[in-house]
Every structure is written in structure tokens, then in C-alpha cells.
N, C-alpha and C positions, 0 to 999 in steps of 0.2 A: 504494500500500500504506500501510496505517495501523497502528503499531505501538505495543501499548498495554503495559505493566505492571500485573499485577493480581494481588492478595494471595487466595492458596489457600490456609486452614488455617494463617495465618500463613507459610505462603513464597513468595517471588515470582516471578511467573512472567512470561514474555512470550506476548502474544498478539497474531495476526498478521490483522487484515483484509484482505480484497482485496474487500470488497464496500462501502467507504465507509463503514465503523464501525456496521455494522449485526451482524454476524454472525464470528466469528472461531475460530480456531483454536489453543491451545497450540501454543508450536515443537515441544515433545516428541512432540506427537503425531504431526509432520509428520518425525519421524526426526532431528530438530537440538535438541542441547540446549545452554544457554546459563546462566550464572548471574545474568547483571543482563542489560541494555541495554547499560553498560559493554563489557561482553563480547562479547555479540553485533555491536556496532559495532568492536569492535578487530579479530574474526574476518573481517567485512567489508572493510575493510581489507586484511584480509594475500588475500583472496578476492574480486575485484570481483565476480562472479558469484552472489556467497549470496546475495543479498535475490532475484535472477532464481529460484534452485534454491528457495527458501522461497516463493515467490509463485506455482511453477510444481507446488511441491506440496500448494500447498494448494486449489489450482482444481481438483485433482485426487481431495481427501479425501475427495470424496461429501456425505455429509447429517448427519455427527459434527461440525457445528460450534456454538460457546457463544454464545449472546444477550452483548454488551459490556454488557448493562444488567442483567444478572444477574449482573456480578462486580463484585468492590472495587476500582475503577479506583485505581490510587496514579498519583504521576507517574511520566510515562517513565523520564526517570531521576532517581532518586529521591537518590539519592550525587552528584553529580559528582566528575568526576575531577581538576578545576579550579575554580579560582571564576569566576563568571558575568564574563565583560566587556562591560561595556554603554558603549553611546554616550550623551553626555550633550545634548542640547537639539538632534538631531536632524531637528527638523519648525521651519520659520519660525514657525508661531504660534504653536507652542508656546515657543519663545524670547522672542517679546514676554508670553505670559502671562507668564512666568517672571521677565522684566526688571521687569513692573510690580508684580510680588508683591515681590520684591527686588532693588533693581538688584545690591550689593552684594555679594550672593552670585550671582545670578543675570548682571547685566548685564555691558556691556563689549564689547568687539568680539572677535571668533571666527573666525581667520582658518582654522584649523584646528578637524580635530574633537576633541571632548570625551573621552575616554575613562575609565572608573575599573572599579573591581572591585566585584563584587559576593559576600561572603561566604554561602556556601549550607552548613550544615550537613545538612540535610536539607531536598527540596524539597517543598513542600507539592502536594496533589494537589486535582484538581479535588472540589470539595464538601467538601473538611478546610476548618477556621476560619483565616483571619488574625489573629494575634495580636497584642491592641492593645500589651498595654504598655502601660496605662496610669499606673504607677509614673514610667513617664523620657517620654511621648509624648503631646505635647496637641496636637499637629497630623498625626494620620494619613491618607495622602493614597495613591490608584492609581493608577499608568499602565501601560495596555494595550500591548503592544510584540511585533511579531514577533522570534519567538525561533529563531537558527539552528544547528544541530549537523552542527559539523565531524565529517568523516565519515573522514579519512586524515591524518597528521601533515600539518602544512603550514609550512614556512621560507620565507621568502622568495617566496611565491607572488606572480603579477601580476595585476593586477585582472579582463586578459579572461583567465586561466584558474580564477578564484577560486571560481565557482562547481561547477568539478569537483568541487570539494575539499567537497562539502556533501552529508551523509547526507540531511537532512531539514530542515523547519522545525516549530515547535511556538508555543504563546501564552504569554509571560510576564507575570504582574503583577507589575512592579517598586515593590513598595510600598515608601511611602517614608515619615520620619519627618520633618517639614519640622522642625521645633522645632531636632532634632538636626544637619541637613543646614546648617542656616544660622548655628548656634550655633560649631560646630567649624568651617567654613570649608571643607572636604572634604564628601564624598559617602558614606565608607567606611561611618562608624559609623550615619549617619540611615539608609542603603538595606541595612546585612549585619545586622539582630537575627534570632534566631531566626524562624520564621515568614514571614516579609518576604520569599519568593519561591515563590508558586505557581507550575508548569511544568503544562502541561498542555492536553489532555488525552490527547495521542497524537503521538508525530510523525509525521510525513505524509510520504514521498517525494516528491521534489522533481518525477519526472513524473506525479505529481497534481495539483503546484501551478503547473505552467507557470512563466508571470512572477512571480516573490517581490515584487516594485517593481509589481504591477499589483492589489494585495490591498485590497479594504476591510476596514477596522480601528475597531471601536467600541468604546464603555465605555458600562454602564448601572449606576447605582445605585440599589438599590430601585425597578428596572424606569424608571426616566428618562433617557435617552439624556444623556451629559456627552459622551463622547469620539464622534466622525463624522469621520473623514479615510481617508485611502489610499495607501498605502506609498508612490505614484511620488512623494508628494510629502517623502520623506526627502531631506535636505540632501546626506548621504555615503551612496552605495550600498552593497547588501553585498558586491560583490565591489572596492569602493574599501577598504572597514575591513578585509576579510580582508588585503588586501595589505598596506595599512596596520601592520594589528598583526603580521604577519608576518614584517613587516621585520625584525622583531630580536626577535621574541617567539615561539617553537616553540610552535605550536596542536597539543595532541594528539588523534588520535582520541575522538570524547566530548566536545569545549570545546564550550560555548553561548558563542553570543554574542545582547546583546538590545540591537536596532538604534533605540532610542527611542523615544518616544511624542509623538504627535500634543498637538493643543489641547483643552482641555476638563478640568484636570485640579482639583482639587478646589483648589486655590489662586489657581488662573487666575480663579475668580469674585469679585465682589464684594456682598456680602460670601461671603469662603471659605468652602467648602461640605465641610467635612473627614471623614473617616470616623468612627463612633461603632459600638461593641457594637450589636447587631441588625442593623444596616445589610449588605444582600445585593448583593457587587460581582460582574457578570456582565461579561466580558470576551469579545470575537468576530473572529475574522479569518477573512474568505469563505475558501473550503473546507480551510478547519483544525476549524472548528467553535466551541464555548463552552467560556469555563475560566471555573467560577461557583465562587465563595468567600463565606462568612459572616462578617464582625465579630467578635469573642468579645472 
């Protein structure tokens, strides 16, 4: 099941694929009303069965169902209910790009994994702009990252049950401000400006996606392939980081986490190959689909 957010007359709504994001249905129509994704996920939760009774009624709706390419896709969720936690230097080569752009902020040995926050006022959706910033931001830079959304409160969970605990996954561009990331010594202020997190375009249940650690994961700008890897080759799994940050961090219903990005990223080249206005960043993870964004 693929489960989109999309804007009716200015209100939002959720809409339910079961045909591979081709054709979908309103919840409402299907008898289940929801105010966000939020909601609908926290309802899940308290119901393991509602995404089965939403999937089983909508195979059922007949031929009243909406083209996904006829509506205003926004992101899934479009609020979070927490700020994004993302892994930091994730992928081995993406660690050496990273050392050789700056050891200093970058390098060091990493016995452990990274972790930092990501501030999301509002998340940007697939085909809204990325927002330069060109006032405070002369180095704007993408990484493609599978994005994963805790599905039930999770304390203390262990890593071989961590995947229970997972609504769905979706595709994050953890756009980053390198200027600012390396300037301040933290991660907070270069990776949380306005703008700085498309989600998108749908989350996917997770018996769509089989193995999460068996995904090819790309980045292209302006149609030139930069990012080529695939998730088995992340350092810390995702049900090692669920447990991880579990340990002492309550993940509520609704938390994203976005589990790094591979090599290829716009710093990693020599010379940097950084983002500018116009430039069209298309991001891909095998059967999630494209989160495609514009420069402004």
C-alpha cells in the first residue's frame, strides 16, 4: 500500500493506493476519516489491523478511484510530530568523501554512529522548490537517504524486533548547507532552514518493500546520475539505530528517521559541484519511487 497526502481545495487529505501509485482512493470514501497522516498513523497504532480494513476496502471500491497524477501530491507528512533524526556518515564512501572535503569537520575515527536532528517546520513535497538561501548559503549541497516512519511508540526496543515497530518507509533529501555545517561545528543549523527537507512522495508499507537494507538509492542533478549505491551497504542498520535511539529516546508514532546517504554528494567532487537556482535535484529509491525538487 502507498499512502499519499494531497491538497483538495486547500484541505488535506489522504489517499490510499493499493495498485502501486497509479490509481487511489480518498480514506473518506473508503468509510475512514483521518485529519493528517499524523492521525491516521497514531489510529494504526492503537489498531494493528486498519491499514489491512483500508486496503481490504478499497480492493473492494469498484471503479471510483482518482489518477495520483491528477492531484497536488504535498508530503506524506507534511507536520511532523518530531524533528527528523538522521544518521550522520552512514555509507563508507560517503565518509571518505566527506573526510577529504573536510577532515575537520568531517574526519576522525567513528566508533559509533552519528546521530543529530533534523528541524522540519514544514516538509517540503515532491515538485515544491528547495530553498536556497542565498542570503547565509554559498554551499548548497543533496543527499538522497531512505526515510523511515515509526509506526507505534517504541522505548527501549531490540534491534531483531525493531522492525515491527515501522509503519513504512518514504525518500528524504537531507539538504544540507555545507558553509553553515562546517562553520558552526554541528549539523543543526546547516541541515534545519526552512525548506531543507523534502519527504516524499508517498510512504510505502513495508510488505511492499521486503528488505529496506536491499534498496537501490540514486541522486541525479539536472538528469546526471551523482549518487549510485544501495542501502545493504549502510554502516548501522535500521533496526540497529531504532534500538539505538530507543535506548533512552521514546520514538513516537509518526518519528522519521533518515538513515544517510551514500557517495556522490555534491562536495564529494573535485572540484564541488554544489547546488544553484535552476538546478533540478531528482532523488530514487527502487520501489518507493522519485522525490524530484527545483532550486529557487
Amino acid at each position: 500500500m502507498r499512502l499519499y497526502t494531497v491538497n483538495v481545495s486547500g484541505e488535506e487529505k489522504i489517499l490510499i493506493s493499493v495498485d502501486g501509485g497509479n490509481r487511489g482512493f480518498f480514506t473518506e470514501q473508503l468509510g475512514f476519516g483521518f485529519e493528517d497522516m499524523n492521525e491516521l498513523i497514531c489510529e494504526a497504532e492503537q489498531d494493528p489491523e486498519l491499514l489491512k480494513k483500508i486496503a481490504k476496502a478499497a480492493e473492494a471500491a469498484g471503479e471510483a478511484s482518482i489518477a495520483i497524477g491528477d492531484c497536488t501530491v504535498l508530503s506524506p507528512i507534511v507536520r511532523p510530530r518530531q524533528d527528523v533524526v538522521c544518521l550522520g556518515i552512514n555509507y563508507d564512501e560517503h565518509a571518505k568523501e566527506a573526510d577529504h572535503y573536510s577532515s575537520e569537520a568531517f574526519g576522525g575515527e567513528r566508533p559509533y554512529t552519528i546521530y543529530f536532528s533534523k528541524r522540519v517546520n514544514r516538509a517540503v513535497a515532491d515538485g515544491e522548490p528547495i530553498r536556497s538561501h542565498r542570503d547565509i548559503v554559498d554551499r548548497l549541497d543533496y543527499e538522497c537517504e531512505l526515510g523511515v516512519i515509526i509506526g507505534r511508540e517504541a522505548a527501549k526496543v531490540s534491534a531483531a524486533e525493531a522492525l515491527d515497530y515501522v509503519f513504512g518507509y518514504t525518500i528524504i533529501n537531507d539538504v544540507s548547507a555545507r558553509n553553515l555545517q562546517t562553520r558552526h561545528r554541528q549539523w543543526y543549523l546547516g541541515k534545519g532552514l526552512d525548506g531543507f527537507t523534502p519527504i516524499g512522495p508517498c510512504i510505502v508499507t513495508p510488505d511492499e518493500i521486503g528488505d529496506p537494507e536491499a534498496l537501490d538509492i540514486s541522486c541525479y542533478v539536472n538528469g546526471e546520475c551523482r549518487q549510485n549505491s544501495n542501502t545493504r551497504y549502510m554502516i548501522q542498520t535500521i533496526g540497529g539505530a531504532i534500538a539505538e535511539i530507543s535506548a533512552g529516546m521514546t520514538l513516537l508514532a509518526g518519528s522519521i528517521i533518515a538513515t544517510g546517504t551514500p557517495a556522490g554528494v555534491g562536495m564529494g567532487f573535485d572540484p564541488p559541484k554544489f547546488l544553484k537556482p535552476g538546478d533540478t535535484v531528482r532523488c530514487h529509491i527502487e520501489k518507493i519511487g522519485d522525490l524530484t525538487n527545483p532550486v529557487e
